[in-house]
N, C-alpha and C positions, 0 to 999 in steps of 0.2 A: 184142825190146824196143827200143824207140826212143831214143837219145842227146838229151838236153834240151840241144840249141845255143843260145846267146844270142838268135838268131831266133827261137826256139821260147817261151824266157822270155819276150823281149818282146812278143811275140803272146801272151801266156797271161795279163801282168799287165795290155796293152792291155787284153783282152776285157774282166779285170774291174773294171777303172776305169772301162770307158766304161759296162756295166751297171750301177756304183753309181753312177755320175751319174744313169744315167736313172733309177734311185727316185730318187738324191733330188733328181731335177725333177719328181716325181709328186705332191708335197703341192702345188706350185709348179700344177698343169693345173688347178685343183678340178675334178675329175674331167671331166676332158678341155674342161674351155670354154675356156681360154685358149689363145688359138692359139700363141701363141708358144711358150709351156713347153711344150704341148703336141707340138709339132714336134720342140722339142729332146729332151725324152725318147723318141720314137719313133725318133728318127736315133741317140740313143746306143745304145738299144737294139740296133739294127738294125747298128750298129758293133761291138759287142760278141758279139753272135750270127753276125754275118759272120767273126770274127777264130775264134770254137769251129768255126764250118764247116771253117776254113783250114787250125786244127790236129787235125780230124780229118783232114784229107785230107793233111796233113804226116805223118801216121800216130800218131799219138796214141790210143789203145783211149777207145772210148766209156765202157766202164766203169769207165777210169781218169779222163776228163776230167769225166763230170758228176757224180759222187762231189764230185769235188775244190772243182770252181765251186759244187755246192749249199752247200757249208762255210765257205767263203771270203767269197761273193760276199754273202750276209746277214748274217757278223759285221763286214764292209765298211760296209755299209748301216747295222748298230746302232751301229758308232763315228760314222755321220754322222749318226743319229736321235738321240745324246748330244749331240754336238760342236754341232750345227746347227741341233736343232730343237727342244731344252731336253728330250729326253725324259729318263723317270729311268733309273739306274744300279745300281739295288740288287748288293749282293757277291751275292743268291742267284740271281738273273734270268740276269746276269750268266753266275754260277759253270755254270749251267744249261746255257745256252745254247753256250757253249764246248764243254761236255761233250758235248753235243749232237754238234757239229762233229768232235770228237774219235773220236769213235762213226762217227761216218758214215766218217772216214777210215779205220779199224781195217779197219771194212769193208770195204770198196772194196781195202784191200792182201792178203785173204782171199783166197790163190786157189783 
């Protein structure tokens, strides 16, 4: 088992801040014709998928790290799809979609 060093955290919350950037420069491309947002979302992207390569090879178990990012990194995305892009908020969507996350982690600690 691998010790989570402060290196590791910030390589881990890096990875997924730079992924929810790049959705949310994805409304921003209309489907890829804007160069610009386009480029920024592909570099986040690319920043963020570099940083999961780093801390797999830091040693981090694949079946621990893409568990975690699938859970994370889209209730990331729904607070920016709330906050940024007027979507709705329902308690049951919402309550839903956590649970969701929730599920997948239980998982993923199953050994």
């Amino acid at each position: 088992m691998i010790t989570l060093t402060p290196t590791i955290i910030m390589m881990l919350a890096a990875s997924v801040v730079f992924q929810v950037i790049g959705l949310s420069l994805m409304p921003l491309t209309k489907g890829v014709t804007q160069l610009v947002p386009s480029i920024a979302c592909g570099l986040a992207f690319l920043a963020g998928l570099g940083l999961m390569a780093r801390l797999l090879n830091s040693g981090i178990n694949l079946g621990i790290l893409l568990p975690f990012m699938a859970a994370v990194v889209p209730l990331c995305a729904i607070a920016v799809g709330i906050l940024f892009y007027g979507e709705s908020a329902s308690f049951i969507k919402l309550s839903l979609l956590v649970s969701a996350c929730l599920v997948i982690g239980f998982a993923s600690s199953i050994a």
